[in-house]
ZASEMI-397383 format. One record per atom (N, C-alpha, C): y, z, x; atom name; residue in three letters. Coordinates in nm, 3 decimals, always signed. Atoms other than C-alpha are relative to their C-alpha. Example, Ala and Ser with C-alpha at 12.3 -4.5 7.8 and 13.67 -1.06 7.14 Angstrom:
<midrens>
<midren north="-0.119" up="+0.000" east="+0.089" atom="N" rest="ALA"/>
<midren north="-0.450" up="+0.780" east="+1.230" atom="CA" rest="ALA"/>
<midren north="+0.120" up="+0.000" east="+0.090" atom="C" rest="ALA"/>
<midren north="-0.119" up="-0.006" east="-0.082" atom="N" rest="SER"/>
<midren north="-0.106" up="+0.714" east="+1.367" atom="CA" rest="SER"/>
<midren north="+0.109" up="+0.073" east="-0.077" atom="C" rest="SER"/>
</midrens>
This chain:
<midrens>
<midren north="+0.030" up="-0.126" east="-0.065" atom="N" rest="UNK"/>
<midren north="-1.807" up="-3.733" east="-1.049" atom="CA" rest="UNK"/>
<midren north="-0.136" up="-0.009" east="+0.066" atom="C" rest="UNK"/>
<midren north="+0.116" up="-0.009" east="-0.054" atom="N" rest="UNK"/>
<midren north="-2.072" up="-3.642" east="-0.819" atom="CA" rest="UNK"/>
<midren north="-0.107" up="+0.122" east="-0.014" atom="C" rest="UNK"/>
<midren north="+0.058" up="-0.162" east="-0.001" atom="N" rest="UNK"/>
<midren north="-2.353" up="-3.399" east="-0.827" atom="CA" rest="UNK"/>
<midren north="-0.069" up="+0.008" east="+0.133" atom="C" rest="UNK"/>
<midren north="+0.096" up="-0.070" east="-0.099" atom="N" rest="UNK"/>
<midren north="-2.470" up="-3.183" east="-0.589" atom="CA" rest="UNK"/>
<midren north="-0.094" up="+0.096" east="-0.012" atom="C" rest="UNK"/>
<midren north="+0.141" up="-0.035" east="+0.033" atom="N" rest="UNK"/>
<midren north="-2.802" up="-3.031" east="-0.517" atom="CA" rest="UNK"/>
<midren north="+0.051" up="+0.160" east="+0.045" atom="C" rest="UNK"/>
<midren north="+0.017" up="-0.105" east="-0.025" atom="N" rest="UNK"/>
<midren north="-2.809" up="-2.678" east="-0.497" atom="CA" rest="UNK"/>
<midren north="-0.116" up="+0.101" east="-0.037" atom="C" rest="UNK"/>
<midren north="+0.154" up="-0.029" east="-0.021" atom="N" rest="UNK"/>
<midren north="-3.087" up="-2.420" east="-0.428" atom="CA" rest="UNK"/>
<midren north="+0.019" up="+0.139" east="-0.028" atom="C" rest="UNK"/>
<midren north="-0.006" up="-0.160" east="-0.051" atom="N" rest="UNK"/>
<midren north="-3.118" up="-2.022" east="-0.470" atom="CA" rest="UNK"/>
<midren north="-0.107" up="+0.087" east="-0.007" atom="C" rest="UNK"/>
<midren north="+0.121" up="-0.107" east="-0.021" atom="N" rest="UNK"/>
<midren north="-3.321" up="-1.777" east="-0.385" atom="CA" rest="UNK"/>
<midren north="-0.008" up="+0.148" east="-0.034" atom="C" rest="UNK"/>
<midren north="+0.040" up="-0.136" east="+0.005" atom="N" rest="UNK"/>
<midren north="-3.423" up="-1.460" east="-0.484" atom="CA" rest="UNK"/>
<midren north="+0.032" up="+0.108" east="+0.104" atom="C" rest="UNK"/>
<midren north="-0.009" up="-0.100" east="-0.129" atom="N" rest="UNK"/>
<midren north="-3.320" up="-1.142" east="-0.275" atom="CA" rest="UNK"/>
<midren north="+0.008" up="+0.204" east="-0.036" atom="C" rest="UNK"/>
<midren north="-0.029" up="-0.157" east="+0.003" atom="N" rest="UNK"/>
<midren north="-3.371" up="-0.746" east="-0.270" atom="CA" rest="UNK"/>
<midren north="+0.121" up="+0.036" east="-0.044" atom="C" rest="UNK"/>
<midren north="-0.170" up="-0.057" east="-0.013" atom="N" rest="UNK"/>
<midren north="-3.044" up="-0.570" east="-0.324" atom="CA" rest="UNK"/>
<midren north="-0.015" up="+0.055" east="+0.117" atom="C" rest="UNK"/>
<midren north="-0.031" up="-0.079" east="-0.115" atom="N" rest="UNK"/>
<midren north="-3.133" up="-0.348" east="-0.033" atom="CA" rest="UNK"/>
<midren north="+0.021" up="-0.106" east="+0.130" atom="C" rest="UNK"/>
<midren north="-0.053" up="+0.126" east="-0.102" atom="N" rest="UNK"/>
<midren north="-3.103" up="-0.670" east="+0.199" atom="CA" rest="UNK"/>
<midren north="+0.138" up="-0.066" east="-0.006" atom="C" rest="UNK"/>
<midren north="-0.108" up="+0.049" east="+0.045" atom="N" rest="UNK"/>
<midren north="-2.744" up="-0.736" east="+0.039" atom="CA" rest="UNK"/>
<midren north="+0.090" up="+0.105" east="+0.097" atom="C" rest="UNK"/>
<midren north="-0.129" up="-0.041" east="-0.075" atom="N" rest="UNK"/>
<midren north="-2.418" up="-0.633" east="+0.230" atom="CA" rest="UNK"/>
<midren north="+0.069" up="+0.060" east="-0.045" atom="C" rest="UNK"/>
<midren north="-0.146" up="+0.018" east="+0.020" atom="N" rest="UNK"/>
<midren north="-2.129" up="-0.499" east="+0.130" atom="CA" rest="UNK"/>
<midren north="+0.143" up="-0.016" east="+0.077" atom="C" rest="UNK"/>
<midren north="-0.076" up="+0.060" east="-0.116" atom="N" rest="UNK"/>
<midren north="-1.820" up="-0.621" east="+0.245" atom="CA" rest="UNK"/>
<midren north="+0.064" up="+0.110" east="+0.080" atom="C" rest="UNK"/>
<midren north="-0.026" up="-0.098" east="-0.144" atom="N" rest="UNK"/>
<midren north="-1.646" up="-0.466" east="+0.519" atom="CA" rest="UNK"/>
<midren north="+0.121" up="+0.052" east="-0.081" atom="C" rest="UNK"/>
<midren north="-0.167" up="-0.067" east="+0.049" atom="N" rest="UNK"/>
<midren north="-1.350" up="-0.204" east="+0.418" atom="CA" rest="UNK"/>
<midren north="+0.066" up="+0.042" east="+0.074" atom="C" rest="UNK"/>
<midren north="-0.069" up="-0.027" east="-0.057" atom="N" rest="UNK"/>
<midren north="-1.052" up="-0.155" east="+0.562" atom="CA" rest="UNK"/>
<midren north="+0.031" up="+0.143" east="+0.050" atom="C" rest="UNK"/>
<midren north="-0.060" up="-0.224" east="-0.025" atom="N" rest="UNK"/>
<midren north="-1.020" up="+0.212" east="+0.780" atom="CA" rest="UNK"/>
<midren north="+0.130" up="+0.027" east="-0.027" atom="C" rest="UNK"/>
<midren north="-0.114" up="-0.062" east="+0.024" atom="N" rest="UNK"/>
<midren north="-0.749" up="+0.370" east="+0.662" atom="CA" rest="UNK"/>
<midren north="+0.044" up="+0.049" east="+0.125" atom="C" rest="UNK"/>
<midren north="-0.070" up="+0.027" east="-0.148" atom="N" rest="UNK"/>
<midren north="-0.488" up="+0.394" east="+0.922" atom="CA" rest="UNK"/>
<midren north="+0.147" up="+0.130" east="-0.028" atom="C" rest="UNK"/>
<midren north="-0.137" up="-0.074" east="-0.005" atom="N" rest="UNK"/>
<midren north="-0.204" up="+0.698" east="+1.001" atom="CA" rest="UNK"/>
<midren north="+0.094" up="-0.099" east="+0.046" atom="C" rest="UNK"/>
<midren north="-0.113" up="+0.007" east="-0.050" atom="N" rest="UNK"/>
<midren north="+0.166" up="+0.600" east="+1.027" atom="CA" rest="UNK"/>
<midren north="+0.104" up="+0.135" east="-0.003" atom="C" rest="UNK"/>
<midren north="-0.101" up="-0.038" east="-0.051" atom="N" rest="UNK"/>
<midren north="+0.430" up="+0.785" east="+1.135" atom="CA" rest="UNK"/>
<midren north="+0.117" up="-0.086" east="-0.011" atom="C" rest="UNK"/>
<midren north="-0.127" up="+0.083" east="+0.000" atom="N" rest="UNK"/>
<midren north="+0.792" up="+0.642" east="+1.052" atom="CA" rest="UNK"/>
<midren north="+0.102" up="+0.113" east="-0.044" atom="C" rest="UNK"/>
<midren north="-0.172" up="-0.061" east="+0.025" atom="N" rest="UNK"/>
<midren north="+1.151" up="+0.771" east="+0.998" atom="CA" rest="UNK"/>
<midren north="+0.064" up="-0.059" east="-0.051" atom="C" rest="UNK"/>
<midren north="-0.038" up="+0.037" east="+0.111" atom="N" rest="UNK"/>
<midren north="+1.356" up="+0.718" east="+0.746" atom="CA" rest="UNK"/>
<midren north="+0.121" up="+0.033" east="-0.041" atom="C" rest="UNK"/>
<midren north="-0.103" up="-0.061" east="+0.041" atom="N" rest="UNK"/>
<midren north="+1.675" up="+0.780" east="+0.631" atom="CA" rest="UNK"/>
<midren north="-0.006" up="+0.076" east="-0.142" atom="C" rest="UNK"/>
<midren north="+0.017" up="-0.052" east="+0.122" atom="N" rest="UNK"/>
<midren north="+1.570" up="+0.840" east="+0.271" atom="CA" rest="UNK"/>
<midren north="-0.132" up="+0.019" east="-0.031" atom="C" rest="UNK"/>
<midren north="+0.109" up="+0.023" east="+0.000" atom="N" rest="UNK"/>
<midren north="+1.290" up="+0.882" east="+0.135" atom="CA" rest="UNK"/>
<midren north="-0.013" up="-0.068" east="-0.188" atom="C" rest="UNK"/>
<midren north="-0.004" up="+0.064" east="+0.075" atom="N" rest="UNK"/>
<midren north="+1.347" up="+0.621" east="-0.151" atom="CA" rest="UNK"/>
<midren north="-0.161" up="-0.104" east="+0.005" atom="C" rest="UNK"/>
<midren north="+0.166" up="+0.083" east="+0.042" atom="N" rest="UNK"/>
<midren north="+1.036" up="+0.391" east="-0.292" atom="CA" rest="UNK"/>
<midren north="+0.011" up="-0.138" east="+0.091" atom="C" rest="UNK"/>
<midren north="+0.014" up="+0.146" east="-0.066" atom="N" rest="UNK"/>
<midren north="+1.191" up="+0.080" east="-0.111" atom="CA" rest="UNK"/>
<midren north="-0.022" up="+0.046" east="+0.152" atom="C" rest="UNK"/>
<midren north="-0.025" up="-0.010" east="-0.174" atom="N" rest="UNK"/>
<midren north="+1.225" up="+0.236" east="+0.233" atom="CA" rest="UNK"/>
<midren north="-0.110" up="+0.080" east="+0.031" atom="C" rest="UNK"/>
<midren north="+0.136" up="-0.046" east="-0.037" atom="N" rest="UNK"/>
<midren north="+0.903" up="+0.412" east="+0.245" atom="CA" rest="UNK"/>
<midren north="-0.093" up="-0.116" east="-0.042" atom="C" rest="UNK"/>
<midren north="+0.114" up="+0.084" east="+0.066" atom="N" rest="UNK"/>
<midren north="+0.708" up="+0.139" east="+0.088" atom="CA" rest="UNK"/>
<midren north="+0.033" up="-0.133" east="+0.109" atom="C" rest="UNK"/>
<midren north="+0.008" up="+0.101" east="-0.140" atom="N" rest="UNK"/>
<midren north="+0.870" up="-0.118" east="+0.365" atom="CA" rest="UNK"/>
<midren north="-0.066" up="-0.012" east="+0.118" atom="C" rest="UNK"/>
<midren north="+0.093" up="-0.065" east="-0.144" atom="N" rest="UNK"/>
<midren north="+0.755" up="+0.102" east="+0.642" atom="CA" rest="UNK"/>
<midren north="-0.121" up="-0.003" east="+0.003" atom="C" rest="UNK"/>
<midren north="+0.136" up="+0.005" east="-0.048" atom="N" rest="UNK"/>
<midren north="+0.429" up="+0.143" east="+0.584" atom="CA" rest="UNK"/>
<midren north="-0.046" up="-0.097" east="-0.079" atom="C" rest="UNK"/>
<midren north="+0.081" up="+0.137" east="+0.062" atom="N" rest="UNK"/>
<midren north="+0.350" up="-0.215" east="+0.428" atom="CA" rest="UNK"/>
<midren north="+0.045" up="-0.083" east="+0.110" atom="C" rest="UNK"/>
<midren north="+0.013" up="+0.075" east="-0.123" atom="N" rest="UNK"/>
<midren north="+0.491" up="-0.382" east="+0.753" atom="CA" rest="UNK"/>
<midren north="+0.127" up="-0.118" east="-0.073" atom="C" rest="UNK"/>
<midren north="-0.087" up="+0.146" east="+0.083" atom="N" rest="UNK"/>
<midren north="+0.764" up="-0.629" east="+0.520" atom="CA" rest="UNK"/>
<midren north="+0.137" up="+0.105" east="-0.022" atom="C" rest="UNK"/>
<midren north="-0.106" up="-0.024" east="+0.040" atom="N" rest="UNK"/>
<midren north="+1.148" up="-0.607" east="+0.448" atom="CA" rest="UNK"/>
<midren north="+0.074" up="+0.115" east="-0.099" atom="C" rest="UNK"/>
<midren north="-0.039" up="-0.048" east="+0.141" atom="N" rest="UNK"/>
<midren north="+1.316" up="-0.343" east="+0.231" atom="CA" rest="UNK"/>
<midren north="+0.041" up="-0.106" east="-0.110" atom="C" rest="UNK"/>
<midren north="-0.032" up="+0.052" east="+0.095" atom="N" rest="UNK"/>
<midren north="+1.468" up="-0.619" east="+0.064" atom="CA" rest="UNK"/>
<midren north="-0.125" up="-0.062" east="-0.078" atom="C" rest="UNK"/>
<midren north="+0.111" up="+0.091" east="-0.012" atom="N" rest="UNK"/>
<midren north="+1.116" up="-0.816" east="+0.021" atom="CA" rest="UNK"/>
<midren north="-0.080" up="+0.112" east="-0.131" atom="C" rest="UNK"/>
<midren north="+0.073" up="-0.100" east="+0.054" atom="N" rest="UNK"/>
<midren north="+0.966" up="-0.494" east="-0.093" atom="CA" rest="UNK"/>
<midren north="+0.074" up="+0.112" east="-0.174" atom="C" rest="UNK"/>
<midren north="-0.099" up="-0.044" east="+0.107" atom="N" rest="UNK"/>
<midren north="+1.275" up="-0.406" east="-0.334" atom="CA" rest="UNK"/>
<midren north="-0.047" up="-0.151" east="-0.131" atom="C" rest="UNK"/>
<midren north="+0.010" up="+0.035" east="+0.076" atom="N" rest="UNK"/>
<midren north="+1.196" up="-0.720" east="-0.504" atom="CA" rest="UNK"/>
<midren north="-0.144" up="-0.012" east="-0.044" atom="C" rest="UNK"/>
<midren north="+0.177" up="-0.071" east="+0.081" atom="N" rest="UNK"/>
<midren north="+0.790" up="-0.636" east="-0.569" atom="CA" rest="UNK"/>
<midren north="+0.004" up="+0.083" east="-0.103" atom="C" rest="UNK"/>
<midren north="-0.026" up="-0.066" east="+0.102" atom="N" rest="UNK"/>
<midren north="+0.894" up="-0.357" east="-0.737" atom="CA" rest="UNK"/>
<midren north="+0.093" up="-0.039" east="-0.115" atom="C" rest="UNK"/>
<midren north="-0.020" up="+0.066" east="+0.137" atom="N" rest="UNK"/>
<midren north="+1.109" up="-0.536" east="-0.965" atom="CA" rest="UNK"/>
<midren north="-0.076" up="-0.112" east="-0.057" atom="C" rest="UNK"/>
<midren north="+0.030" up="+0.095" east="+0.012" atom="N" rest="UNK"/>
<midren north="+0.900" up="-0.793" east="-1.033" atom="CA" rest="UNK"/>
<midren north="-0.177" up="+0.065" east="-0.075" atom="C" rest="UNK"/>
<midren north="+0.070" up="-0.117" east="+0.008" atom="N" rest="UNK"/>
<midren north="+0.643" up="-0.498" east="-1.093" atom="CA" rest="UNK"/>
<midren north="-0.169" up="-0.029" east="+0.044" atom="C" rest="UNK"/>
<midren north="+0.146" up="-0.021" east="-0.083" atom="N" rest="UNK"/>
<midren north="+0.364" up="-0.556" east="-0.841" atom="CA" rest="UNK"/>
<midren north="-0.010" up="+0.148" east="+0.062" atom="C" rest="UNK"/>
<midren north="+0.033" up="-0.151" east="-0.063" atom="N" rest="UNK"/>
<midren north="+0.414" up="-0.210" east="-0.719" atom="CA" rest="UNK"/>
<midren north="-0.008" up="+0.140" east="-0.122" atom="C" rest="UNK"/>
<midren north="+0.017" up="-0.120" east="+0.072" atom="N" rest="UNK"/>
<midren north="+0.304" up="+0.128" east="-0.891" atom="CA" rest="UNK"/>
<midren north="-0.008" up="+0.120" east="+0.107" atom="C" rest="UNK"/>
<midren north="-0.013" up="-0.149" east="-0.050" atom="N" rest="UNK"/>
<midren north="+0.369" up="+0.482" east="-0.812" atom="CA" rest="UNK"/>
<midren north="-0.063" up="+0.040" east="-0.063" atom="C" rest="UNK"/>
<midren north="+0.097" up="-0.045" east="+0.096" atom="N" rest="UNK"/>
<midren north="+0.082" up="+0.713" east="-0.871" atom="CA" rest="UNK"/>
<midren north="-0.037" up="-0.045" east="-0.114" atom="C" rest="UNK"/>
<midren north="+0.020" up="+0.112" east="+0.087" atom="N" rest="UNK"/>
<midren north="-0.085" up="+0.450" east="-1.081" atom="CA" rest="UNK"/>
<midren north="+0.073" up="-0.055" east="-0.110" atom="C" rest="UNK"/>
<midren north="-0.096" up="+0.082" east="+0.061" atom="N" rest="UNK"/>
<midren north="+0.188" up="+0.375" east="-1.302" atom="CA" rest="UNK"/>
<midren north="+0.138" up="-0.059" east="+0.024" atom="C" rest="UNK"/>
<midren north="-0.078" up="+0.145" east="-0.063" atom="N" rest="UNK"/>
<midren north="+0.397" up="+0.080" east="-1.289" atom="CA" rest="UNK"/>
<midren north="+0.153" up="+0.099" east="-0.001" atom="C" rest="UNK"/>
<midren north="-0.201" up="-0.035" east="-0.066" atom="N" rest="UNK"/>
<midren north="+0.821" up="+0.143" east="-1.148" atom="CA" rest="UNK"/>
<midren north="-0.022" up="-0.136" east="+0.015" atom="C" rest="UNK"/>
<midren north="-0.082" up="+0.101" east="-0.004" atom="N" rest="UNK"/>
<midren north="+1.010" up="-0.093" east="-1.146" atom="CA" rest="UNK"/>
<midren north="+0.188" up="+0.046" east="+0.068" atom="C" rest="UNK"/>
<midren north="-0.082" up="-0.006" east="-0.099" atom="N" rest="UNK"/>
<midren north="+1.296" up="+0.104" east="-0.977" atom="CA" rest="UNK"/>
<midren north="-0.007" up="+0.027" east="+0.137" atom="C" rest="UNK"/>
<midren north="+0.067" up="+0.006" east="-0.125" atom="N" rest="UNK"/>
<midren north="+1.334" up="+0.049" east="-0.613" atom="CA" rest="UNK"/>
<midren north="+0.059" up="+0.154" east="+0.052" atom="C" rest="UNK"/>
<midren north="-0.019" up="-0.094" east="-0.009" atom="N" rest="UNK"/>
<midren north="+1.485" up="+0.356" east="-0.600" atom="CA" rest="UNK"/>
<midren north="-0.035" up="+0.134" east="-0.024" atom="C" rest="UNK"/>
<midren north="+0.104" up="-0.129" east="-0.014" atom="N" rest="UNK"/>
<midren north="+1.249" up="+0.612" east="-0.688" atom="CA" rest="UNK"/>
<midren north="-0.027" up="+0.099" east="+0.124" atom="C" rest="UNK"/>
<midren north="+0.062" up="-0.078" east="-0.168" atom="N" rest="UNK"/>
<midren north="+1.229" up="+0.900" east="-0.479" atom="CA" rest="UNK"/>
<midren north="-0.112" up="+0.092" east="-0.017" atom="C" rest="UNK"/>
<midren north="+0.172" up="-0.068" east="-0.029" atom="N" rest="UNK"/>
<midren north="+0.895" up="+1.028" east="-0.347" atom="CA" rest="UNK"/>
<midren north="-0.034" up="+0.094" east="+0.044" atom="C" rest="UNK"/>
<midren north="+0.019" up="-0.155" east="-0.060" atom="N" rest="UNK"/>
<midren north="+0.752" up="+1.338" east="-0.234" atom="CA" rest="UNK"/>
<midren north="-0.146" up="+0.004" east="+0.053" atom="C" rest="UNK"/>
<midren north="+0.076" up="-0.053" east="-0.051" atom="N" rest="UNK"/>
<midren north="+0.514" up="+1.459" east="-0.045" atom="CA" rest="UNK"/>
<midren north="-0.157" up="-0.018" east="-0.123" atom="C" rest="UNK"/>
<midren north="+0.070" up="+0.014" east="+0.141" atom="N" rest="UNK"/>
<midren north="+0.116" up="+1.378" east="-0.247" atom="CA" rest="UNK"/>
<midren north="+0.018" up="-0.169" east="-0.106" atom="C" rest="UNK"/>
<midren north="-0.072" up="+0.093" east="+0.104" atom="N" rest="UNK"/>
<midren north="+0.299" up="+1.072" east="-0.431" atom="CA" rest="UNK"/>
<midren north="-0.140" up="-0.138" east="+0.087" atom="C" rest="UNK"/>
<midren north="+0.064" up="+0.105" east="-0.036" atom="N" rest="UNK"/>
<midren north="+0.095" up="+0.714" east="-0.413" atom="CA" rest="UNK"/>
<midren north="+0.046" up="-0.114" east="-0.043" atom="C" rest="UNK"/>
<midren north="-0.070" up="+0.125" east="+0.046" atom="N" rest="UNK"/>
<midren north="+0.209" up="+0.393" east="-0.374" atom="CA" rest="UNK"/>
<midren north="-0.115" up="-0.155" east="+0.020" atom="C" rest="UNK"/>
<midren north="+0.115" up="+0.164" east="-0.010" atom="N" rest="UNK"/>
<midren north="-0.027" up="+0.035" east="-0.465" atom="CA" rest="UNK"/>
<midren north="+0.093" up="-0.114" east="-0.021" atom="C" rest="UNK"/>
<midren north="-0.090" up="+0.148" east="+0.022" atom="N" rest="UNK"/>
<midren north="+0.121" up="-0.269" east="-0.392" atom="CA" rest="UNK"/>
<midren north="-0.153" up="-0.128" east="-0.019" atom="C" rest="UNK"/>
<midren north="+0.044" up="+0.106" east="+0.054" atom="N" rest="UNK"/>
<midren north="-0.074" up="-0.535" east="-0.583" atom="CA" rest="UNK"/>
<midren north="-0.095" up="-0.050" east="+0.098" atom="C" rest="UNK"/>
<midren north="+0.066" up="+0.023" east="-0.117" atom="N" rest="UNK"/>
<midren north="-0.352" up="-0.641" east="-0.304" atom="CA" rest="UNK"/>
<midren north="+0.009" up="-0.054" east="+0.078" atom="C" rest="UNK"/>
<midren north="-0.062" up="-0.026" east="-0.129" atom="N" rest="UNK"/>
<midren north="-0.151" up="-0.513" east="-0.029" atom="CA" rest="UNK"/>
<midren north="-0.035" up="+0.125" east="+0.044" atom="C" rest="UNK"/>
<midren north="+0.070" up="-0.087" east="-0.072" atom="N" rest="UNK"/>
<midren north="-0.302" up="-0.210" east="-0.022" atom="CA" rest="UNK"/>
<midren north="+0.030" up="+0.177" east="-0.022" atom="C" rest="UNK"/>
<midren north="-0.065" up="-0.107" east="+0.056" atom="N" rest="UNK"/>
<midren north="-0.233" up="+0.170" east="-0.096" atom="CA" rest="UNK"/>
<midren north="+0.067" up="+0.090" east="+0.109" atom="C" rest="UNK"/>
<midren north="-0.002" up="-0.135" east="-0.099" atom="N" rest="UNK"/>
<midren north="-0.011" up="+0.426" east="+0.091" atom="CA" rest="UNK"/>
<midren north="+0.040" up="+0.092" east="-0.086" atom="C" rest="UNK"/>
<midren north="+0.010" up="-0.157" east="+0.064" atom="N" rest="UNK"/>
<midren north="-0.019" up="+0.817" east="+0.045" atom="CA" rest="UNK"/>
<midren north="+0.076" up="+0.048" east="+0.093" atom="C" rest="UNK"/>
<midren north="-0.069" up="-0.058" east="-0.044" atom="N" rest="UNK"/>
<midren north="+0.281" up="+0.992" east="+0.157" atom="CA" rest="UNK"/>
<midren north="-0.116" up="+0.167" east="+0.032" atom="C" rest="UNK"/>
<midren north="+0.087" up="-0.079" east="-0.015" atom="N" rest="UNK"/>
<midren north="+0.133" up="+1.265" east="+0.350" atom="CA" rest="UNK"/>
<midren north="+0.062" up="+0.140" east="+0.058" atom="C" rest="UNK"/>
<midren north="-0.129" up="-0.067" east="-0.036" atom="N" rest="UNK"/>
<midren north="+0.448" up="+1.479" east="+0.477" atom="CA" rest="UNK"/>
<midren north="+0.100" up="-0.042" east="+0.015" atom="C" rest="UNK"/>
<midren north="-0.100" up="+0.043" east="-0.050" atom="N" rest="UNK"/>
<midren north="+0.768" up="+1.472" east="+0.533" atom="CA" rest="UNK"/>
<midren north="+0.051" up="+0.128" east="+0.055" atom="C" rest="UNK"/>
<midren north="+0.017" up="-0.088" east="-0.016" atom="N" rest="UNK"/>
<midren north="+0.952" up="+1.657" east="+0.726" atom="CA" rest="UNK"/>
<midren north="+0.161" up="-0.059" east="+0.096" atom="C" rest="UNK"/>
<midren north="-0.134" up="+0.106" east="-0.073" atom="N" rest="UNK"/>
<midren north="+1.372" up="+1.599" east="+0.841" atom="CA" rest="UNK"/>
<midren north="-0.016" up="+0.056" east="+0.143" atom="C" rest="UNK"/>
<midren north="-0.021" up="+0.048" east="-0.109" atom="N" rest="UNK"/>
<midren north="+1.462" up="+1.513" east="+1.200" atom="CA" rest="UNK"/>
<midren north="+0.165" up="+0.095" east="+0.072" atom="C" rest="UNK"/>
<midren north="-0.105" up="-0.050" east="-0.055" atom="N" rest="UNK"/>
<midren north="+1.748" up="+1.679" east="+1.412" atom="CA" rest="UNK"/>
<midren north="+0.131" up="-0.091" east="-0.070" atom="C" rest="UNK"/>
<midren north="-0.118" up="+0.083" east="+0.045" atom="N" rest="UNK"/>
<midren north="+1.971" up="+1.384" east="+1.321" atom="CA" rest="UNK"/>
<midren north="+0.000" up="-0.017" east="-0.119" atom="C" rest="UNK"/>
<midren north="+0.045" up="-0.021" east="+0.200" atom="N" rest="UNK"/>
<midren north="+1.895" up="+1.429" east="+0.952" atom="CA" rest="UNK"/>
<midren north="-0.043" up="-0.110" east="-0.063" atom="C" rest="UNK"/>
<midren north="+0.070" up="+0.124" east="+0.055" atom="N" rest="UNK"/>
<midren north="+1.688" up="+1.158" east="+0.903" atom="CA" rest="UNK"/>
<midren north="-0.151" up="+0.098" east="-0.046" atom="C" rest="UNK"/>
<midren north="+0.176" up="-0.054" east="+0.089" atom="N" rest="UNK"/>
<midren north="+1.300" up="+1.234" east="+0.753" atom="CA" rest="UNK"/>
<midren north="-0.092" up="-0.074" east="+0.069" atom="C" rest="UNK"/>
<midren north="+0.165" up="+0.004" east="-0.069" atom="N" rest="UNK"/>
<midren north="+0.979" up="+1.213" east="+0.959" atom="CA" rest="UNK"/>
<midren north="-0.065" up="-0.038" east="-0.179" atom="C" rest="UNK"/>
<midren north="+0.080" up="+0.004" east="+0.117" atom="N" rest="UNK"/>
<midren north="+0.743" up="+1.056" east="+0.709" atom="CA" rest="UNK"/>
<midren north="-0.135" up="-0.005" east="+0.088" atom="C" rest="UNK"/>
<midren north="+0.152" up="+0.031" east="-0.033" atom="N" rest="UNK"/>
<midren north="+0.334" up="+1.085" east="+0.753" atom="CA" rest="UNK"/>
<midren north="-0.033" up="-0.098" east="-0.112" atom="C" rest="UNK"/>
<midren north="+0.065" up="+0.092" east="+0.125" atom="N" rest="UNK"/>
<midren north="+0.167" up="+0.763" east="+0.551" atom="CA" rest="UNK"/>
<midren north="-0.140" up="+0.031" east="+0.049" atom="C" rest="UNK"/>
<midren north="+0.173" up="+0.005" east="+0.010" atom="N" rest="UNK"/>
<midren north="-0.192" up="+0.725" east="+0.520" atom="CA" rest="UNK"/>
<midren north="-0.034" up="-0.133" east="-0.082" atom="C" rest="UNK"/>
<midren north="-0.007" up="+0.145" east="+0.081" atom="N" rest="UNK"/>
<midren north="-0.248" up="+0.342" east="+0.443" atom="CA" rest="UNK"/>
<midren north="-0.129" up="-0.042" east="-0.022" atom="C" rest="UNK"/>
<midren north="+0.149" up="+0.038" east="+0.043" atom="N" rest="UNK"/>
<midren north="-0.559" up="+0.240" east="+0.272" atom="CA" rest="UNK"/>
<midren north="+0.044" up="-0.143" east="+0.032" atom="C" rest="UNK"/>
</midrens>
C-alpha cells in the first residue's frame, strides 16, 4: 500500500457552504386513478410498473410510513418519499370531463 500526504486547514463556519437544494417544482398530470402507483409514476418521471415494484420492495412511504401496497389510494394533503428520489405532495385533485382526475403535485 501506499501513503498519501494530506493537509487541512482550519476554516470559519461562516465561510462554509451549504449545498445547493433542489426548488421544488409544480406538476400538473392526469390520471385515471388516483392510486399510489399512478400518481407516484407521474410525478417521479419512471414507469408505473418500475414504481409498483419500489413500493413492494418498500423504498416508498406514504405520509412517513412505509406501504407496501401499490395500490393505495391518496387524497388530497397525502405525501409520498421515494427513498432518495425525492418527495411529492398531492396538492389537488380535481376530475376531468372525460372522468379522468386532474392531479396538482408539488415535488421536492
Amino acid at each position: 500500500m501506499r501513503t498519501v500526504s494530506v493537509r487541512f486547514e482550519a476554516r470559519p463556519l461562516n465561510t462554509l457552504q451549504l449545498p445547493a437544494r433542489r426548488q421544488p417544482r409544480q406538476i400538473q398530470v392526469v390520471e385515471a386513478s388516483m392510486r399510489l402507483d399512478a400518481v407516484g409514476s407521474a410525478g417521479f418521471g419512471v414507469s408505473r410498473n418500475r414504481m409498483a415494484d419500489a413500493i413492494r420492495q418498500g423504498l416508498v412511504r406514504l405520509n412517513w410510513q412505509p406501504v407496501s401496497s401499490p395500490s393505495k389510494e391518496l387524497a388530497p394533503g397525502d405525501r409520498v418519499q421515494w427513498h432518495s428520489r425525492g418527495e411529492l405532495e398531492i396538492q389537488a385533485a380535481s376530475p376531468t370531463q372525460r372522468g379522468r382526475i386532474r392531479i396538482g403535485l408539488l415535488r421536492r
